[in-house]
BAZANU-944216 format. One line per 2 residues: number of its first residue (from 1); their letters; for each residue x, y, z of N, C-alpha, C, CB. Coordinates in Angstrom, 3 decimals, decimal comma. Glycine has a CB too. Example, Ala and Ser with C-alpha at 12.3 -4.5 7.8 and 13.67 -1.06 7.14 Angstrom:
% residues 2
1	AS	13,190:-5,690:7,800:12,300:-4,500:7,800:13,200:-3,300:7,800:11,308:-4,473:9,046; 12,850:-2,250:7,080:13,670:-1,060:7,140:12,900:0,030:7,870:14,084:-0,598:5,725 .
//
This chain:
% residues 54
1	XX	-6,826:-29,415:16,357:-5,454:-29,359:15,911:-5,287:-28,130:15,015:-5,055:-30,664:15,164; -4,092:-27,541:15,169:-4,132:-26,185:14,426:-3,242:-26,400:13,591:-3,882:-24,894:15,154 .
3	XX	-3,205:-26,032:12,172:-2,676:-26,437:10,687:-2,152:-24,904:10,421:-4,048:-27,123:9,390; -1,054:-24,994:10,199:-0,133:-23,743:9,549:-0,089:-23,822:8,422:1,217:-23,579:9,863 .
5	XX	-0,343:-22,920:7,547:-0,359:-22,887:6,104:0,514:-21,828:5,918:-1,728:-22,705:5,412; 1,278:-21,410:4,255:2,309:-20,755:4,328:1,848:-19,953:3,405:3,532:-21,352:4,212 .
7	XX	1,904:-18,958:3,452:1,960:-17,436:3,589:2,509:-17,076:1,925:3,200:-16,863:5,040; 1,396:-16,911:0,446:2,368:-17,522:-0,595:2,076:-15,771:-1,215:1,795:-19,344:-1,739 .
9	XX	2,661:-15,081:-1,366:2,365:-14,064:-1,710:1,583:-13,335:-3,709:3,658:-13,692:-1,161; 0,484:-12,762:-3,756:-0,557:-12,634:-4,591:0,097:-12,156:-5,336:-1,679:-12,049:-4,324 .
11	XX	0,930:-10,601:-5,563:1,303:-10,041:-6,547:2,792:-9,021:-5,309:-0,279:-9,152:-7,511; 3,419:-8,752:-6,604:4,771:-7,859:-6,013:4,488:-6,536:-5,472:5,866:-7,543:-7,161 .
13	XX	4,809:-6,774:-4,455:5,240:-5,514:-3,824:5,251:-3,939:-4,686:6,691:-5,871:-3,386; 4,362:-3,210:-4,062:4,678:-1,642:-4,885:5,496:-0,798:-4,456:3,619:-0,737:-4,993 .
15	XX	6,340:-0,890:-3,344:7,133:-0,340:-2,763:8,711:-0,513:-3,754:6,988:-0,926:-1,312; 9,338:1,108:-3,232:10,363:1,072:-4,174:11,356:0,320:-3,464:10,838:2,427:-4,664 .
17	XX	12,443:-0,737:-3,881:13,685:-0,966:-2,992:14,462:-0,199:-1,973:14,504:-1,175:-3,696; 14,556:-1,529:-0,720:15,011:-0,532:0,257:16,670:-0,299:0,193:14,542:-1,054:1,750 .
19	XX	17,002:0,896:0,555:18,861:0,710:0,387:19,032:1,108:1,895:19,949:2,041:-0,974; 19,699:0,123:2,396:20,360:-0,040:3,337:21,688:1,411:3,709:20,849:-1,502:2,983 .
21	XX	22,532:1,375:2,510:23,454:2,438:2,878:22,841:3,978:2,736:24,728:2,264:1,956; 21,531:4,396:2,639:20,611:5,567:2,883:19,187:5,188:3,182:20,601:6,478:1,686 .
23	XX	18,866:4,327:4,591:17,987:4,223:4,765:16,779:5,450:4,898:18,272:3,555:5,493; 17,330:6,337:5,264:16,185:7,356:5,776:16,187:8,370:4,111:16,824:8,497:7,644 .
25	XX	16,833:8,035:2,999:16,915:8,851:2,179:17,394:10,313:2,309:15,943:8,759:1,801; 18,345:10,261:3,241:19,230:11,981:3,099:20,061:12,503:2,294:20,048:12,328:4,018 .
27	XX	20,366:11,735:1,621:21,560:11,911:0,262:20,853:12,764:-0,623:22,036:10,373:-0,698; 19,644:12,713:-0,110:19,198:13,578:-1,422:18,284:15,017:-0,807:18,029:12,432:-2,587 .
29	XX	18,660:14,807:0,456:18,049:16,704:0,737:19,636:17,356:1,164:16,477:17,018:2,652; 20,799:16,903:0,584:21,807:17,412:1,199:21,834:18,182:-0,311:23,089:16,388:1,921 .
31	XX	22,937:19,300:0,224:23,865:20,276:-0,978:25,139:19,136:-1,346:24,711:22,142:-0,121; 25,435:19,533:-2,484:27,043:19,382:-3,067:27,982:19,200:-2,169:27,589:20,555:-3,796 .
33	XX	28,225:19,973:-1,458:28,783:20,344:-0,367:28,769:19,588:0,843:28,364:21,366:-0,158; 27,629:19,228:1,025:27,378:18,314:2,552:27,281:16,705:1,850:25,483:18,854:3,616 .
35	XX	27,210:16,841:0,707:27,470:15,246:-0,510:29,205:15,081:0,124:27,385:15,755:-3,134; 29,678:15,752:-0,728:31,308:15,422:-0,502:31,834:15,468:0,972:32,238:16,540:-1,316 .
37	XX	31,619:16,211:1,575:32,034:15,736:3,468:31,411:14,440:3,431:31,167:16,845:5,049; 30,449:14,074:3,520:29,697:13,055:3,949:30,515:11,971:3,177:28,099:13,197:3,650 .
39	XX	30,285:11,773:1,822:31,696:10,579:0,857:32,883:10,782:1,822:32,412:11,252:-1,206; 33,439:11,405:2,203:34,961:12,246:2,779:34,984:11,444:3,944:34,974:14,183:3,200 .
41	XX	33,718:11,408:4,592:33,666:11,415:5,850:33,664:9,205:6,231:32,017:12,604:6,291; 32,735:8,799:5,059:32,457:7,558:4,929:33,598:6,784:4,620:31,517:7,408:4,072 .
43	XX	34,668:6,936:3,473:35,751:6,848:2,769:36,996:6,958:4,404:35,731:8,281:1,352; 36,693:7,829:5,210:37,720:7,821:6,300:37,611:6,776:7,462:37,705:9,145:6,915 .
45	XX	36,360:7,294:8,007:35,898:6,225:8,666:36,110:4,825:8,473:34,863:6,346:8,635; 35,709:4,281:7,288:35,712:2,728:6,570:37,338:2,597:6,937:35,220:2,599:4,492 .
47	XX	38,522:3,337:6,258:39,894:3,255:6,257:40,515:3,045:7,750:40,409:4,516:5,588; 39,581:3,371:8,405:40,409:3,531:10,348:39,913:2,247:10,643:39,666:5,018:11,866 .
49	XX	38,421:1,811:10,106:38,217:0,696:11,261:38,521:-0,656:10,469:36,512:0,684:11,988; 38,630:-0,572:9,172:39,233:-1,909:8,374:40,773:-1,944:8,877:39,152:-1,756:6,461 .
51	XX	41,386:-0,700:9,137:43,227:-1,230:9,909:42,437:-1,496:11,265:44,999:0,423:10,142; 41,776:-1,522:11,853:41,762:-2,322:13,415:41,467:-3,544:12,869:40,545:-1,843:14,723 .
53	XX	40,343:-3,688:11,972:39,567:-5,205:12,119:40,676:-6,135:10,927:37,392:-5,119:11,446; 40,723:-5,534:9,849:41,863:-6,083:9,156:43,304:-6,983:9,529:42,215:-5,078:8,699 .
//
């Protein structure tokens, strides 16, 4: 008979938190410049598809 035991974890994680809205971390090899299009760009996007789904 095979017995499942659960999985209780030793000590925390050394990994830094993951963020979902910059998974691959690009926010931070961009310029000033490619910062604000990109906000510009997120901020527009979000506004078009919340009036469809809204």
């Amino acid at each position: 008979m095979n017995v499942i035991t659960p999985v209780t974890p030793t000590k925390k994680s050394a990994l830094a938190p993951f963020h979902w809205d910059d998974a691959l971390m690009l926010d931070g090899q961009l310029s000033e410049d490619e910062r604000a299009r990109s906000a510009t760009w997120r901020t527009t996007t979000a506004r078009r598809s919340c009036s469809r789904v809204c």
